[in-house]
LUMTI-488523 format. One line per field, with one value per residue (C-alpha): residue number from 1; residue in one letter; x, y, z. Coordinates in pm, 1 decimal. Example, Ala and Ser with C-alpha at 12.3 -4.5 7.8 and 13.67 -1.06 7.14 Angstrom:
i <- [1;2]
aa <- [A;S]
px <- [1230.0;1367.0]
py <- [-450.0;-106.0]
pz <- [780.0;714.0]
//
This chain:
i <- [1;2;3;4;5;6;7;8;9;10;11;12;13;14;15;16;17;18;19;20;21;22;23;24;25;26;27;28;29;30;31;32;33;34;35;36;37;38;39;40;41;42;43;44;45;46;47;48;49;50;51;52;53;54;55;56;57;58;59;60;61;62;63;64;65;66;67;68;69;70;71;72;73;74;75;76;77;78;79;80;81;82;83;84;85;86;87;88;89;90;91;92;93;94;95;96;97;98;99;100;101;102;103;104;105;106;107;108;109;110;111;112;113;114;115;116;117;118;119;120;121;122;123;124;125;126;127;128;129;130;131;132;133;134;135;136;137;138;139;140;141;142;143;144;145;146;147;148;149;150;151;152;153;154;155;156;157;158;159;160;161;162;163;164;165;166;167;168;169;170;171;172;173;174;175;176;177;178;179;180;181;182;183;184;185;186;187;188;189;190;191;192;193;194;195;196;197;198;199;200;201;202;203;204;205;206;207;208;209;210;211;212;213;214;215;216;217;218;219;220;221;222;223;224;225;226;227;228;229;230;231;232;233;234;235;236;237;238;239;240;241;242;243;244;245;246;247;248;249;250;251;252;253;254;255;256;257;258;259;260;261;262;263;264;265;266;267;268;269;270;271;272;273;274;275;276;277;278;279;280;281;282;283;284;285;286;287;288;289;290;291;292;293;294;295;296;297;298;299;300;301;302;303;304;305;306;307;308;309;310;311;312;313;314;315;316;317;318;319;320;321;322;323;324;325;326;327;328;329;330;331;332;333;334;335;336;337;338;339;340;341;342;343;344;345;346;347;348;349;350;351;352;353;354;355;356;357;358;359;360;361;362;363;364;365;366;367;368;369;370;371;372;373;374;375;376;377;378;379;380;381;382;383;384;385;386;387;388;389;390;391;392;393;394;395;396;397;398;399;400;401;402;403;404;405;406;407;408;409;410;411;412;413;414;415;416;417;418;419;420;421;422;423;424;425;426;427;428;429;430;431;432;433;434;435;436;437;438;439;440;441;442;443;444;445;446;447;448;449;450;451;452;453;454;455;456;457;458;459;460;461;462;463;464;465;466;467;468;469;470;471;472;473;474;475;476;477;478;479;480;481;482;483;484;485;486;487;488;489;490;491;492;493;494;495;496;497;498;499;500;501;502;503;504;505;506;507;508;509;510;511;512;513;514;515;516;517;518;519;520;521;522;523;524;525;526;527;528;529;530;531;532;533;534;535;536;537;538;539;540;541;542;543;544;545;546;547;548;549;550;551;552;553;554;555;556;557;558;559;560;561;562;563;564;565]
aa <- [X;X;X;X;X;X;X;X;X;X;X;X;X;X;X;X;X;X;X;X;X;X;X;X;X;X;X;X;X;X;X;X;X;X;X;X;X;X;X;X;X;X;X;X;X;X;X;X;X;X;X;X;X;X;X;X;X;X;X;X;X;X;X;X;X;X;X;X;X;X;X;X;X;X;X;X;X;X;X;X;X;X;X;X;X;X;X;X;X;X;X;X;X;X;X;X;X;X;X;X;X;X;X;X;X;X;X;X;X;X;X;X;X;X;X;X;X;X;X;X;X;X;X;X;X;X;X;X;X;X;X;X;X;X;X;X;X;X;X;X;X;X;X;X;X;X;X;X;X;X;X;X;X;X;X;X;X;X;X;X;X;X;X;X;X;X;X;X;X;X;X;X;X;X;X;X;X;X;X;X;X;X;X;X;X;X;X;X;X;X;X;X;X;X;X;X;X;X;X;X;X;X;X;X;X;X;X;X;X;X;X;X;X;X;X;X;X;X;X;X;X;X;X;X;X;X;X;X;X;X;X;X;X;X;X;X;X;X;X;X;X;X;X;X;X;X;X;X;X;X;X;X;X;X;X;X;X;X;X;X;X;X;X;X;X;X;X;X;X;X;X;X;X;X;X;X;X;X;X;X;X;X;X;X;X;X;X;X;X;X;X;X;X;X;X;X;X;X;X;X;X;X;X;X;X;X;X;X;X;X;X;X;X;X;X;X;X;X;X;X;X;X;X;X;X;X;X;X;X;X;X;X;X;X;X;X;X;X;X;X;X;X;X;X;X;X;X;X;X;X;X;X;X;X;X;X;X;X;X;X;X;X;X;X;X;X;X;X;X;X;X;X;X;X;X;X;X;X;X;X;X;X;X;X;X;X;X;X;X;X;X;X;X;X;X;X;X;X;X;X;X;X;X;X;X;X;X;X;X;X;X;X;X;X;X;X;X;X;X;X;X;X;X;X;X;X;X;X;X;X;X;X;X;X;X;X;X;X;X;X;X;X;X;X;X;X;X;X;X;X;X;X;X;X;X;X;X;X;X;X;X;X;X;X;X;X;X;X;X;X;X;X;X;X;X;X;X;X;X;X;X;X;X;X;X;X;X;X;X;X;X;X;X;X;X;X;X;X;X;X;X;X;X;X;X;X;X;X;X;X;X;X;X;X;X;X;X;X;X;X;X;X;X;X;X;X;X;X;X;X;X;X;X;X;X;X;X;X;X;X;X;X;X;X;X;X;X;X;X;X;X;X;X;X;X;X;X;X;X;X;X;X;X;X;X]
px <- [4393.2;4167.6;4157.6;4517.3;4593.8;4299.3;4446.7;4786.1;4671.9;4436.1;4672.3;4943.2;4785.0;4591.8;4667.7;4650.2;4940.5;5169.6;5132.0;5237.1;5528.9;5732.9;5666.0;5750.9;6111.6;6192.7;6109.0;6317.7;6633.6;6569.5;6605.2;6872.9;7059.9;7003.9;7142.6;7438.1;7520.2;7419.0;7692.8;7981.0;7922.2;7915.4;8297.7;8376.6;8278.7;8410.3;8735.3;8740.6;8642.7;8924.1;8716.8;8776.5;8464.8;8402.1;8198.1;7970.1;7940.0;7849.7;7586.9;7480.6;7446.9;7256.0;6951.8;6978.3;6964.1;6704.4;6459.9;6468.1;6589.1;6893.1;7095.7;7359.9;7663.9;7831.6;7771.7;7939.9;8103.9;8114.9;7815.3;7858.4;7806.9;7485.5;7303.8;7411.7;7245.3;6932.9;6918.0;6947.5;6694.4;6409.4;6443.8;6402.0;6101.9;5945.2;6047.4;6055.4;5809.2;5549.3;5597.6;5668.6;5356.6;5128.5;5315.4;5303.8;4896.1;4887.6;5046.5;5048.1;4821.4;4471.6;4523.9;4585.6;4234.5;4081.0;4107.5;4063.4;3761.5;3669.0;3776.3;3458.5;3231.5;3283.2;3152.3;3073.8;2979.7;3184.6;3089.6;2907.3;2680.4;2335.2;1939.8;2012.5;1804.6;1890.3;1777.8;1816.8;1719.6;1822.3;1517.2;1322.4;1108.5;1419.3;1562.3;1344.7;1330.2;1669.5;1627.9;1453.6;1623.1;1895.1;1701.7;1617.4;2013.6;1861.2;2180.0;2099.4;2281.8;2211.3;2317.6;2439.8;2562.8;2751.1;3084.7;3098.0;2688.3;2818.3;3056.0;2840.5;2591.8;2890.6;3018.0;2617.4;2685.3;2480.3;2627.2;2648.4;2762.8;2872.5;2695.8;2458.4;2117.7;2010.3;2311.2;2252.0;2665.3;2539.1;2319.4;2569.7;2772.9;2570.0;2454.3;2121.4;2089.3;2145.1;1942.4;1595.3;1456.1;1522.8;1344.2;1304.6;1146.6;1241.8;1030.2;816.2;1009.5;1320.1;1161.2;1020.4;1389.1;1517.0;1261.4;1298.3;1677.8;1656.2;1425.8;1669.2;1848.6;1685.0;1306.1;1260.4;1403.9;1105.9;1114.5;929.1;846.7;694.0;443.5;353.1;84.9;-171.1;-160.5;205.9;73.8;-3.1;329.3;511.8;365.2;405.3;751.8;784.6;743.5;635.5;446.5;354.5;322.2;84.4;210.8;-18.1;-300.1;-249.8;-146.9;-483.1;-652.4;-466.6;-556.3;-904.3;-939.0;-809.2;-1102.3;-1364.4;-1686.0;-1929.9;-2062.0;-1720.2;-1722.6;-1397.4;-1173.0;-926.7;-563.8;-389.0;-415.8;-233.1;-428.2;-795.3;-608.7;-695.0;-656.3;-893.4;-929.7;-1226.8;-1303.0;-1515.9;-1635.7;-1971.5;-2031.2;-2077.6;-1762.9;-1635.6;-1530.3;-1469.4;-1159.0;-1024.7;-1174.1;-1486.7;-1549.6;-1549.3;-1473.6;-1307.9;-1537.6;-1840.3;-1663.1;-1360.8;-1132.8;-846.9;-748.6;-359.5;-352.7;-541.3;-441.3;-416.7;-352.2;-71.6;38.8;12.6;-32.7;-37.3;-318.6;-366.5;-706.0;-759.5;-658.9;-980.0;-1103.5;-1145.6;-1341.9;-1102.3;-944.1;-919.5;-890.4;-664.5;-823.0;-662.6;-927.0;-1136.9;-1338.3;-1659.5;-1558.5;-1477.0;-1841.1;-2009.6;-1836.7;-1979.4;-2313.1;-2347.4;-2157.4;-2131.2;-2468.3;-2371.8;-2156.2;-2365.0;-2579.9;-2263.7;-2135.3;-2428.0;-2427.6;-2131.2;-1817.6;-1530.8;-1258.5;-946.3;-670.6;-515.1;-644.7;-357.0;-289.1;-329.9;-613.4;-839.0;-723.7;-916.8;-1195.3;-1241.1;-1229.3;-1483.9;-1686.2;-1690.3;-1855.1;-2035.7;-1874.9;-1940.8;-1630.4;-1522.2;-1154.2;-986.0;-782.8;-601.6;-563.9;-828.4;-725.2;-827.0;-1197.9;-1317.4;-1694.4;-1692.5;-1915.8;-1702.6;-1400.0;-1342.0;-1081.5;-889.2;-639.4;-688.9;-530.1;-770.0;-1093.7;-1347.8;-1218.1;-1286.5;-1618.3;-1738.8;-1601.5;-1818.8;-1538.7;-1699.1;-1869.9;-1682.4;-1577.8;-1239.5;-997.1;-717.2;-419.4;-239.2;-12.8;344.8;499.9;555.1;611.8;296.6;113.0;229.1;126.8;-207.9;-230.9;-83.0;-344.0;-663.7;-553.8;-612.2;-940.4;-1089.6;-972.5;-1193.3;-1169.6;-996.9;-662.7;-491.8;-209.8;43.4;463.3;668.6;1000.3;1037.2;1191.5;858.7;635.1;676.8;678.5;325.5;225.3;312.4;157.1;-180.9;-228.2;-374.2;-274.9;14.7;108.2;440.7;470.2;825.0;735.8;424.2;600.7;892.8;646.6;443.5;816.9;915.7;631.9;636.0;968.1;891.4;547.1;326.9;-36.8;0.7;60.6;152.8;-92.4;-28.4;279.6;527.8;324.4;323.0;256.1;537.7;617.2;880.6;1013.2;1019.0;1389.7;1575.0;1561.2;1224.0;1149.5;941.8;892.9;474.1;425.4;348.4;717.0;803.3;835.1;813.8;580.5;767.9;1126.8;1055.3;698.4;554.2;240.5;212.3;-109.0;-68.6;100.6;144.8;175.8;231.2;-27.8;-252.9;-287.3;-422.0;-512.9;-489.6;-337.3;-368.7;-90.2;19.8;6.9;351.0;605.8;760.6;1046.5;935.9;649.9;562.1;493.9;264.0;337.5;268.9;451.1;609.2;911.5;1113.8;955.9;1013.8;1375.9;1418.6;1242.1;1513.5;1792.3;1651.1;1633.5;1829.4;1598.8]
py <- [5270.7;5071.1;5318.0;5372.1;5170.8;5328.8;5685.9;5570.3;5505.3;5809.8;6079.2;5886.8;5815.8;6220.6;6415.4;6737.2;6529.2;6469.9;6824.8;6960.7;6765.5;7009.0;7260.9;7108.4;6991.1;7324.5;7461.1;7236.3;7289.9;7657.6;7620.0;7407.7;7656.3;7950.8;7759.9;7646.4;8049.7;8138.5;7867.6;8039.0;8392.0;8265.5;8153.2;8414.6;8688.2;8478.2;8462.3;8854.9;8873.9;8605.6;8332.0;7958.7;7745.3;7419.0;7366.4;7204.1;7454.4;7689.7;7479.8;7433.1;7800.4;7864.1;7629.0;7729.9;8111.4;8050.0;7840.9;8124.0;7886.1;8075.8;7917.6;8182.5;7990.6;8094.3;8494.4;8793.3;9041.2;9276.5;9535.9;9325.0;9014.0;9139.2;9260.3;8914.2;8747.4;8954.8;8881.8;8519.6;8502.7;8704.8;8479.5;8160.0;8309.2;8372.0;8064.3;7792.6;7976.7;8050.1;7907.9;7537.8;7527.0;7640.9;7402.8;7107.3;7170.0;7290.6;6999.9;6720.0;6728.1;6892.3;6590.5;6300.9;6448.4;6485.9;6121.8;5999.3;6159.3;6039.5;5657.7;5710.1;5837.9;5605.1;5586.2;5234.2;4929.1;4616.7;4348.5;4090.2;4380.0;4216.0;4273.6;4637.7;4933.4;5206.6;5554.4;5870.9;6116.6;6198.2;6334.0;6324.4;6020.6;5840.0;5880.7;5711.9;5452.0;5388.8;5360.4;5038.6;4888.3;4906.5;4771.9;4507.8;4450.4;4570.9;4688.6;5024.9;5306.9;5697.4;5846.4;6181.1;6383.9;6649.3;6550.6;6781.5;6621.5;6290.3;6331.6;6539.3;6179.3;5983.4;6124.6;6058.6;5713.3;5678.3;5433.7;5707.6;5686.3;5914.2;5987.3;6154.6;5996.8;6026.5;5886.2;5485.5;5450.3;5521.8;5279.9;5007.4;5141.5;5087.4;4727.0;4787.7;4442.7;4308.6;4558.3;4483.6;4776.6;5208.6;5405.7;5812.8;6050.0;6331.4;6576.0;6443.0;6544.2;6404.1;6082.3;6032.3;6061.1;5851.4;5565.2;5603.1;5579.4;5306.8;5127.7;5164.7;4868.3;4695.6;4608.6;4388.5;4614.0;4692.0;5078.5;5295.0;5696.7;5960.9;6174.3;6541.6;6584.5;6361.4;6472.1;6319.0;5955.1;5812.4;5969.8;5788.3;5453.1;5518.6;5563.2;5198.5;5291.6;4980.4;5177.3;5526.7;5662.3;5985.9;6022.1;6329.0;6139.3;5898.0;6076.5;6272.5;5956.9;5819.5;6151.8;6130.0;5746.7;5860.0;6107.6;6117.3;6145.6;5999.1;5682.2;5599.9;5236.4;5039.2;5124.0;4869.5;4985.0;4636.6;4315.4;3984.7;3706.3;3658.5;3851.3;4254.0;4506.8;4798.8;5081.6;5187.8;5542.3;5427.2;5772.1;5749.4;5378.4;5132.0;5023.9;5397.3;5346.0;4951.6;4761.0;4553.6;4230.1;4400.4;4486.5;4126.9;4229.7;3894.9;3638.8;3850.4;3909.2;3703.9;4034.2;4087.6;4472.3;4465.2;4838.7;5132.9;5502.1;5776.6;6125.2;6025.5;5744.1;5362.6;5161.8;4777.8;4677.9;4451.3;4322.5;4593.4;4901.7;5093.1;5217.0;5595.0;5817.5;5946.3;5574.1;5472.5;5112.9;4895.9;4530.3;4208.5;3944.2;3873.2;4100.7;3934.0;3983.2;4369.9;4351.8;4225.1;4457.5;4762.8;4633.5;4655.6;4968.9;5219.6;5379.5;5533.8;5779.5;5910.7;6139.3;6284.2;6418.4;6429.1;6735.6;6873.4;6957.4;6843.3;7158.1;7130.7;7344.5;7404.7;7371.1;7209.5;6885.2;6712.8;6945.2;6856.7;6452.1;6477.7;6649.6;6403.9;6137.9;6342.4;6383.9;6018.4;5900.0;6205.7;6389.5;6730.8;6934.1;7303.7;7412.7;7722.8;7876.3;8175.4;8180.6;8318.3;8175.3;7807.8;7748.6;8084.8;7992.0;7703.0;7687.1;7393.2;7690.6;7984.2;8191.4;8366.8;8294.8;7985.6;8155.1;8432.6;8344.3;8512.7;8280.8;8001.8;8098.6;8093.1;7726.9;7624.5;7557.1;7562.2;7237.7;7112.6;6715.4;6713.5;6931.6;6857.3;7039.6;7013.7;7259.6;7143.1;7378.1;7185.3;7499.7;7654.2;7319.2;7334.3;7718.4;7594.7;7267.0;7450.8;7727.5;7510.6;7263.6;7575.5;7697.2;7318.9;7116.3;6816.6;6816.6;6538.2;6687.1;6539.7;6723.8;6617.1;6644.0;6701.5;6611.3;6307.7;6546.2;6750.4;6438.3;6445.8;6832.2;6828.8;6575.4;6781.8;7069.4;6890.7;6682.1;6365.7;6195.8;6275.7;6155.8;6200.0;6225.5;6052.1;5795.6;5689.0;5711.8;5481.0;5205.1;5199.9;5188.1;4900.3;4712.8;4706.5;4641.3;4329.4;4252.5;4285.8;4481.5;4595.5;5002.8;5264.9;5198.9;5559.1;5781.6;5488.9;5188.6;4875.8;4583.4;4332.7;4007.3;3797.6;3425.0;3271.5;3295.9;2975.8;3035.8;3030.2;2686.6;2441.7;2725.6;2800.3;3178.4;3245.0;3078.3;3296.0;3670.8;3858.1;4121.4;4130.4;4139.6;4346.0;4548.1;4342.0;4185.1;3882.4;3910.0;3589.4;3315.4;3119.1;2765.9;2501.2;2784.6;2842.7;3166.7;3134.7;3457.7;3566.7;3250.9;3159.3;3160.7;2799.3;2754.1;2633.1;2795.1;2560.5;2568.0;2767.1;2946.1;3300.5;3545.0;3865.3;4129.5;4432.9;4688.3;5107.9;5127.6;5134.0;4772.9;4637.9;4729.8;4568.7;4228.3;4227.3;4325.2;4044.7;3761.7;3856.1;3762.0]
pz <- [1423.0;1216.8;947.8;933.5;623.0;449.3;550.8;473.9;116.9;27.5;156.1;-52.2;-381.9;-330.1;-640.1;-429.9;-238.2;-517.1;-665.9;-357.7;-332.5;-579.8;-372.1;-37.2;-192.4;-307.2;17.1;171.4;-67.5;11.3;378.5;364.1;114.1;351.7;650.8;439.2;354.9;716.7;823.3;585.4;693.9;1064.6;995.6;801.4;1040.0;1361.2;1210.9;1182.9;1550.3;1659.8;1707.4;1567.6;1537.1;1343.9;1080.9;1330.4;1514.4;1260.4;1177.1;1521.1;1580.8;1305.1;1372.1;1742.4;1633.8;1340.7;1586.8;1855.0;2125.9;2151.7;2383.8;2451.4;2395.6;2147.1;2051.1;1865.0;1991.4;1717.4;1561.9;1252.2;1388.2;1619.4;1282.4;1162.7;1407.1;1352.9;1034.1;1094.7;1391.4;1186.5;878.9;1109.1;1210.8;913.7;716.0;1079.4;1363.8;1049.1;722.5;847.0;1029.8;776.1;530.7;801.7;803.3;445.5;336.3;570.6;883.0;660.2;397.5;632.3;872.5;542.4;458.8;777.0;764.4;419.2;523.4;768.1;547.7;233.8;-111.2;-128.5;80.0;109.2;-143.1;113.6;264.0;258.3;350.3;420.3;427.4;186.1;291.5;119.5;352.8;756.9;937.3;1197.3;1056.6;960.4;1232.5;1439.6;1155.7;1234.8;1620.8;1560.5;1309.9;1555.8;1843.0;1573.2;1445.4;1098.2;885.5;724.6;555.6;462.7;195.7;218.5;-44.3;115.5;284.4;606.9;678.7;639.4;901.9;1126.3;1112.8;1161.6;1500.3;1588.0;1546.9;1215.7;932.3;643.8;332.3;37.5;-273.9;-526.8;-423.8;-805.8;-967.5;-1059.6;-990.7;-630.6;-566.7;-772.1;-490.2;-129.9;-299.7;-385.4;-556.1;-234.0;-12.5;135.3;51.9;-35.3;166.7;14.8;219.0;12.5;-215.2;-422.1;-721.5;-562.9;-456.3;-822.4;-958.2;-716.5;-806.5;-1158.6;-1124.5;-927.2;-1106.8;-1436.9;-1317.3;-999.5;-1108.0;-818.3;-502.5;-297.7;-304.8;-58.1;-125.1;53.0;-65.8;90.1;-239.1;-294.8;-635.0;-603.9;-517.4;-879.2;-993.4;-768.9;-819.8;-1204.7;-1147.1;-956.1;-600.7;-377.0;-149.2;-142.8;212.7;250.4;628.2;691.9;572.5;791.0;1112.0;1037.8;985.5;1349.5;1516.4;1479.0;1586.2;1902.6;1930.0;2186.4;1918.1;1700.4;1846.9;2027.4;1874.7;1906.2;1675.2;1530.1;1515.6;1455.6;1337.7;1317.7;1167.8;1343.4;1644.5;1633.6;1867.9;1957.0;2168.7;2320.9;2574.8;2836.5;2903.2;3025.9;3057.3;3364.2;3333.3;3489.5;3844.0;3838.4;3809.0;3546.3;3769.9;3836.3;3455.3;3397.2;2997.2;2964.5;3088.0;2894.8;2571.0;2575.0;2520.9;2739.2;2845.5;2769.5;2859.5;2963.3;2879.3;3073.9;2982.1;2759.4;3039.8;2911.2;3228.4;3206.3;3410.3;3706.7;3799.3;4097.1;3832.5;3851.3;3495.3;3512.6;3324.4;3111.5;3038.6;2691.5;2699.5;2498.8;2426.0;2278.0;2083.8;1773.0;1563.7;1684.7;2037.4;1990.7;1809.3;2126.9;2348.8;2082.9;2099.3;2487.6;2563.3;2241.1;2301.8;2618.8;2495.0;2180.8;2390.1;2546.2;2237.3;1967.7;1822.5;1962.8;1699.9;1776.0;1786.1;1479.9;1544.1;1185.7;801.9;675.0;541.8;860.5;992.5;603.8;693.0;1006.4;883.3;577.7;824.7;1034.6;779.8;646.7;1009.6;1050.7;1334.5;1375.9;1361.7;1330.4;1195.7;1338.2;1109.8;1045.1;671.0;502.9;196.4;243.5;173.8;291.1;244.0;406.2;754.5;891.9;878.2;1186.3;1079.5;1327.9;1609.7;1856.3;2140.7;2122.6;2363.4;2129.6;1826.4;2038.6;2158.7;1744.8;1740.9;2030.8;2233.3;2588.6;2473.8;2275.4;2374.0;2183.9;2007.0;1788.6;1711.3;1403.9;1353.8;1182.1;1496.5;1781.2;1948.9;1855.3;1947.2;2289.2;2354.9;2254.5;2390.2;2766.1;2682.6;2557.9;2913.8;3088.1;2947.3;2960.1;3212.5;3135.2;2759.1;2573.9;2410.7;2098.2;1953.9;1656.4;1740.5;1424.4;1656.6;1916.5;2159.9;2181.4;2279.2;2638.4;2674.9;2471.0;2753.4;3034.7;2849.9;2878.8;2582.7;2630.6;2345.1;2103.8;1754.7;1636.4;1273.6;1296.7;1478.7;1261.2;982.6;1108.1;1268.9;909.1;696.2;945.7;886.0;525.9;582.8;801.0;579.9;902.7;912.6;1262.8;1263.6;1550.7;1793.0;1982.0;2018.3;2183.4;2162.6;1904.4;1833.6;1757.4;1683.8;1736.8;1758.2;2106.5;2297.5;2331.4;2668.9;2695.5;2511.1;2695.0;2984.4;3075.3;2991.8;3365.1;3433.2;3148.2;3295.2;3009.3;3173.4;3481.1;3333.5;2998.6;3068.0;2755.2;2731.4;2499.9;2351.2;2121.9;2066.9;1739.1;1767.1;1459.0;1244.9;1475.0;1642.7;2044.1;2117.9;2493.7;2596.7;2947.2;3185.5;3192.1;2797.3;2720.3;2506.9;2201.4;2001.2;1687.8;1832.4;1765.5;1994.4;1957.9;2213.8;2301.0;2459.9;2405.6;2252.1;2560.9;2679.6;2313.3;2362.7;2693.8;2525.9;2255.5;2528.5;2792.4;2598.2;2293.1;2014.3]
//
C-alpha cells in the first residue's frame, strides 16, 4: 500500500493511458448501443409472441443473455426469437467473455502492474540520501560487497539499466535503481554529490566511461574501477579513478601467500598501526604435535595465535588445541615479534621443499600472478596448461590436461609440496581439486572460487584453502571504502574494527564475552591513541575505545547483531 499514491499517479498521468482512453469510451458507447438495440428488438419480437415485458426487463434479459448466465426466466417461444437469442448470447461473448478482459488487462490491470513495478525500481533517489555507495554493476563481487555493507547499515544502490533486471534485484531484496550508467543525468539522479563513493566493476572500456562521466561534474567523489588488463590500469587512473583494483593480481598474489614453499617465512596479511597479523605453516617444526600452551609462542615472542587453520576450517584456539602438521597458524603482534618467531623456526621447512616446484593449475591471469610472485621469491613452480598458445617455449609451462596422470607426472607432481588451481571454472576447479585430493592425499591444496556458493563444495572436494574472487574483491572495496589497510585474510576471515558497544563501557574484556557470545577475537584495543596489542584479559574497556577483532564473516555478523554497533 505504500506505493499506492505513486501508482495512482503514474498510471494516471501515462501517455499510453490517456491515448487509450478514446478507445475505451468508444468501446463502451458501442456496448451500450448494442444492448440498447438488443433491448428494442426484445419488445418488439415479445409483443409478436404475446408477451408484455417492461423496459426493464428488456434490459435485464439482455445482460443476463449477453453474459451467458442465463437464468431461464424469461425465454421465447418462437424460431425467431431462439435465433434472436443466439445472436445475442454469441455477441456477449465475443465483446463481454473476450474483449472486456483483454481490454481490462490491455488497458487497466498491465499499466497499473507496470507502474507499480516502476514505483520500485525508481529513477532517482530522494533528495536527503547521503554517504551512499554507488555501484554500477550486480555480480558476484558486488554482491558480496553488498552483504557487508548491510551487515554494516552502509546505504548503497545499483544501477541497472534494463527495467525487467531491476526488478528481478528488487524481489532479491537489493536497493536498485534505474538508469544509463554512462549518462551524467544519472548520477545527478542517485546523488552522487552526496555519495561516499562509485564503485564500477565493469569492462574496462565501460569503467573508463563511467569515470570520465563522472568526473565531468564530481572531481572530488572517490571513484573505484576494476581492471581485467593491466594494460587498462594507467587508463583508468588517467581518467580519475581513485583506485584501480587488478583483482586477479591480487587473488594470485593472495594464492600464493597461502602456499606451502620457499622459506615458509611469516607472511603479513594485515595491519593496523604497529599491530600486524601473519600466518605461518608449521609444517615440519617443533612446534608440530604441541598445544597452543605447550608452544609457549607468547611468552617467547610476545605473539598471540588468534587462530589456527585447518583444511579450510578456522578454529579459535584454546591453550590444549594441539598444533598439527598441516596447521597454518594465524598470529596477532608486532613486526619485530613475527621477525623473532622467523628467525627460530623458518629454516625447518626449507629442506622440505627446496627444489621442489610448486604445481599451477592454469596460465591465465591468475595462474601468470602466481608465478610472478613465484618467481620474485624464487619458488620453483611448473604451470599446466592446455593452450599451446601462451608462452610455448617456456620450461616453467606443461601443456596438456591436469586430469590426465601422465601430464602430471612431467610437472613433478608426485613431489610436488603444493598445487594451485586457477581456473575461472569453479566447476572445473573442483573436478581437479576432488581428483588431485585423490592422487595426493598429503599435499597442500589451494584452489580459486569465481562464485561464493562454490567455496564450501571446493572444501569438501579437498582443497585446503580457497580464495574467492568475490569475496576479495568486496573485503579490498570495503576497506577503501572505510580507509583501513587490513585485506581478506582467507576465504571468510577479516580483520575489522569497530568502536566499543555502550554496553560494554567500563566492562574488563574477560567480563566482556565477545569470544564466547560472537566467536570474535579482539586482537587490539585502541585506547586515547595508543594501540595495546593482545591486551590481557582484565584490561578495561572505555568509552571511545577501539576495538580490533578478528573473526569470519559469520562471527563479524553476530558482533554487529550482539551488541549492535
Amino acid at each position: 500500500m505504500k506505493f499506492l499514491p505513486s501508482v495512482i499517479s503514474t498510471v494516471i498521468s501515462s501517455k499510453i493511458t490517456k491515448a487509450n482512453i478514446g478507445l475505451i469510451v468508444r468501446y463502451l458507447i458501442f456496448i451500450i448501443t448494442l444492448m440498447t438495440l438488443y433491448s428494442i428488438l426484445f419488445h418488439y419480437i415479445m409483443a409478436a409472441e404475446g408477451q408484455e415485458h417492461s423496459w426493464v426487463t428488456g434490459l435485464y434479459w439482455t445482460i443476463v443473455t449477453m453474459s451467458t448466465l442465463g437464468f431461464g426466466d424469461i425465454t421465447f417461444t418462437s424460431d425467431l426469437g431462439r435465433v434472436f437469442s443466439i445472436i445475442v448470447l454469441l455477441s456477449g461473448v465475443v465483446l463481454l467473455m473476450i474483449l472486456l478482459p483483454f481490454i481490462f488487462i490491455k488497458f487497466f490491470f498491465a499499466p497499473w502492474m507496470d507502474a507499480q513495478a516502476r514505483s520500485r525500481t525508481p529513477r532517482e533517489l530522494p533528495s536527503d540520501t547521503r554517504n551512499h555507495v554507488i555501484i554500477t554493476h550486480y555480480d558476484p563481487l558486488t554482491e558480496s560487497l553488498i552483504e557487508k555493507l548491510v551487515d554494516h547499515k552502509k546505504d548503497y544502490v545499483v544501477i541497472v539499466d534494463e527495467y525487467q533486471k531491476a526488478l528481478e534485484l528488487y524481489d532479491r531484496n537489493i536497493r536498485v535503481a534505474v538508469g544509463k550508467i554512462d549518462d551524467p543525468e544519472t548520477y545527478a539522479k542517485m546523488r552522487a554529490q552526496n555519495a561516499a563513493m562509485v564503485v564500477a566493476t565493469n569492462s574496462d572500456q565501460m569503467n573508463t566511461n563511467i569515470t570520465l562521466t563522472l568526473r565531468e561534474d564530481f572531481e572530488h567523489l572517490p571513484i573505484m574501477t576494476t581492471a581485467d588488463s593491466p594494460h587498462s590500469v594507467d587508463i583508468l587512473q588517467l581518467a580519475g579513478s581513485s583506485l584501480v583494483m587488478q583483482l586477479h593480481e591480487i587473488l594470485g598474489k593472495s594464492l600464493a601467500a597461502w602456499t606451502i614453499a620457499g622459506d615458509c617465512k611469516a607472511n603479513i596479511i594485515g595491519a593496523y598501526g604497529e599491530l600486524v597479523i601473519g600466518q605461518v605453516p608449521v609444517r615440519s617444526t617443533p612446534l608440530v604435535g604441541k598445544t597452543i600452551a605447550e608452544s609457549r609462542i607468547r611468552e617467547k615472542f610476545g605473539l598471540t595465535v588468534v587462530g589456527i587453520w585447518e583444511r579450510g576450517t578456522f578454529i579459535i584456539p584454546k591453550p590444549e588445541t594441539v598444533i598439527d602438521n598441516t596447521s597454518v597458524l594465524v598470529l596477532a603482534g608486532t613486526q619485530a615479534a613475527l621477525t623473532a618467531y622467523d628467525d627460530v623456526y623458518s629454516f625447518y621447512q626449507i629442506c622440505k621443499v627446496a627444489g621442489d616446484p610448486v604445481i599451477i593449475v592454469g596460465g591465465g591471469r591468475v595462474g601468470n600472478a602466481v608465478a610472478g610472485k613465484f618467481k620474485e621469491a624464487d619458488i620453483p613452480y611448473m604451470i599446466i596448461e592446455k593452450n599451446r598458445r601462451r608462452n610455448q617455449e617456456d620450461s616453467h609451462f606443461i601443456f596438456g590436461d591436469a586430469a590426465d596422470i601422465q601430464t602430471l607426472e612431467k610437472a613433478w607432481f608426485e613431489k610436488a609440496p603444493a598445487a594451485l588451481i586457477t581456473s575461472h571454472d569453479d566447476a572445473t576447479n573442483i573436478y581437479l581439486t576432488k581428483y588431485l585430493r585423490s592422487l595426493r592425499p598429503d599435499m597442500q591444496i589451494l584452489s580459486r572460487a569465481s562464485e561464493d556458493r562454490n567455496i564450501t563444495t571446493l572444501h569438501r572436494a579437498g582443497a585446503d584453502f580457497v580464495m574467492s574472487h568475490a569475496s576479495l574483491g568486496a573485503n579490498a572495496i570495503f576497506n577503501f571504502l572505510m580507509n583501513e589497510e587490513t585485506i581478506l585474510l582467507a576465504e571468510g576471515l577479516n580483520i575489522f574494527h569497530l568502536p566499543a558497544p555502550g554496553s560494554l563501557e567500563d566492562k574488563k574484556l574477560a567480563q566482556s564475552g565477545i569470544r564466547e557470545k560472537t566467536g570474535c577475537r579482539v586482537v587490539a584495543i585502541v585506547h586515547e591513541g595508543a594501540t595495546f596489542i593482545n591486551p590481557e584479559p582484565s584490561m578495561f574497556i572505555r568509552k571511545d575505545d577501539e576495538l580490533i577483532l578478528i573473526g569470519t564473516h559469520d562471527t563479524e555478523s553476530a558482533f554487529l547483531k550482539e551488541f549492535s554497533v
